[in-house]
Structure formats: C-alpha cells, structure tokens
C-alpha positions as semicolon CSV with decimal commas, in nm:
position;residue;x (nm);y (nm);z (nm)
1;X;0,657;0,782;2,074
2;X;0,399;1,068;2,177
3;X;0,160;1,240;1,954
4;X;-0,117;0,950;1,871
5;X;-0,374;1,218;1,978
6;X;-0,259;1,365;1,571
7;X;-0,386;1,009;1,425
8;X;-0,693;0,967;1,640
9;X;-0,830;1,272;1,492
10;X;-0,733;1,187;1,151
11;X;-0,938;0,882;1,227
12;X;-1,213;1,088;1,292
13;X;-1,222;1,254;0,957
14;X;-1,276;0,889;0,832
15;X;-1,562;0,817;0,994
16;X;-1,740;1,150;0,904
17;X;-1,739;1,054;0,529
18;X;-1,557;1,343;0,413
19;X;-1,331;1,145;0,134
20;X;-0,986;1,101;0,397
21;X;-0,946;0,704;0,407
22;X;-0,690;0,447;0,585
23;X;-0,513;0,504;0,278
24;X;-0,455;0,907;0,346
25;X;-0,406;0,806;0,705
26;X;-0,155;0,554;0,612
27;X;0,031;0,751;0,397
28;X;0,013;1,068;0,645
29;X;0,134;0,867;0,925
30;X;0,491;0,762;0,681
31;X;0,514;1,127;0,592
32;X;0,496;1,225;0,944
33;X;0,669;0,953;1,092
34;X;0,874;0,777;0,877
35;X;0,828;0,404;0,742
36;X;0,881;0,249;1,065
37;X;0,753;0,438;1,299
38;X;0,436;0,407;1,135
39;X;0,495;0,088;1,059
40;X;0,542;0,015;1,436
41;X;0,208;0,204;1,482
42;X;0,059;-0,076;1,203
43;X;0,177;-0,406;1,385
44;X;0,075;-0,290;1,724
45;X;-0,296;-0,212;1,508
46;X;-0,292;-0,545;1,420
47;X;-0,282;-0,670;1,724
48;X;-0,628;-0,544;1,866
49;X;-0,751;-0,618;1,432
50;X;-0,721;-1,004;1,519
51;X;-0,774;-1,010;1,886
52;X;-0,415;-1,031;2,062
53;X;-0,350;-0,981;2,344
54;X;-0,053;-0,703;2,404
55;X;0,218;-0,816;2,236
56;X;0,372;-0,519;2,090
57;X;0,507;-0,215;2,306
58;X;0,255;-0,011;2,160
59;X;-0,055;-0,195;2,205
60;X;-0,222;-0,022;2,500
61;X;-0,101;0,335;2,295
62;X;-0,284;0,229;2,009
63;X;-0,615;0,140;2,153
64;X;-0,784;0,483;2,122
65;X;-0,706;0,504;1,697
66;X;-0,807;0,129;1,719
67;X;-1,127;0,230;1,833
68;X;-1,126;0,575;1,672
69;X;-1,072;0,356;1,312
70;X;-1,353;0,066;1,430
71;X;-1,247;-0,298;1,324
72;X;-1,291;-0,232;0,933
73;X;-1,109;0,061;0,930
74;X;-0,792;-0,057;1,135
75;X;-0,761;-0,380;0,986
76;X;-0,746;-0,199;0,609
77;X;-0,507;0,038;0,745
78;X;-0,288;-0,261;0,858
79;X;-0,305;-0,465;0,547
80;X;-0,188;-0,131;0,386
81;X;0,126;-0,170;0,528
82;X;0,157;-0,528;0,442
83;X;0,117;-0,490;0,064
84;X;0,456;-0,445;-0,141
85;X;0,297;-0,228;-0,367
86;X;0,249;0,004;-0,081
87;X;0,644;0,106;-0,048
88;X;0,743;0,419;0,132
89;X;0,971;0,634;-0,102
90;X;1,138;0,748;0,229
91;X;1,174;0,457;0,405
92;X;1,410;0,632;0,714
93;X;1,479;0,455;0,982
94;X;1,327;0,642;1,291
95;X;1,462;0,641;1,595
C-alpha cells in the first residue's frame, strides 16, 4: 500500500484548525481506500496510540501520520474505526 504521503497532509489540515477532523480523515481514508484498507491503516495507528511495538505490517508506514495526527488525534481516529455506529456503507474488500 503506497500513497500515505495523501493522509499525512490531510493530517496537516487538522492541526491548522481549519474545521477537517479525524472524523473527515477517517471517512476520506474509507472513500479512498475502502473499509479495510483503511481499516488496516487504523490498527497499525493503534499500535504507536498505546505504545506497541511493531506488530502490524504497517507500523513503521504509519509513523509519519502518527506523528503528523499527535497522540490525541491518532488515537480518536482509531477509536473511530472501532465504534459500530461508524459502519462503512461500502465496506469492499481491498486487495
């Protein structure tokens, strides 16, 4: 999976304050991606939100949005994806 470069700047837009939030990046990364691609993305977040050490296959490819998002930031994106109100409508299986 290439193209993280995309979310890291999306990140950026939610640290400048100008009304984008882990939501819009959330939901972005689903309509670009696809549930579980993004999903993927999510988990491997989660890793550096509680401190793991590189678990997922996607963990060192995260880092830069983890530290684009900041600790706050990536762990609400992650718990997005984790609440079952939160369904994707397309939820495609990537490959």
């Amino acid at each position: 999976m290439t193209g993280f470069e995309r979310w890291t700047s999306r990140a950026d837009r939610i640290r400048d304050g100008d009304g984008y939030t882990y939501e819009d990046l959330a939901r972005d990364m689903v309509d670009g991606l696809g549930w579980t691609a993004a999903l993927d993305i999510a988990t491997a977040l989660r890793g550096h939100v509680y401190g793991w050490s590189g678990g997922h296959c996607l963990h060192q490819d995260v880092k830069p949005l983890y530290d684009r998002l900041g600790w706050e930031q990536a762990a609400l994106l992650t718990a997005w994806f984790r609440d079952s109100r939160n369904p994707s409508t397309d939820r495609r299986r990537t490959p």
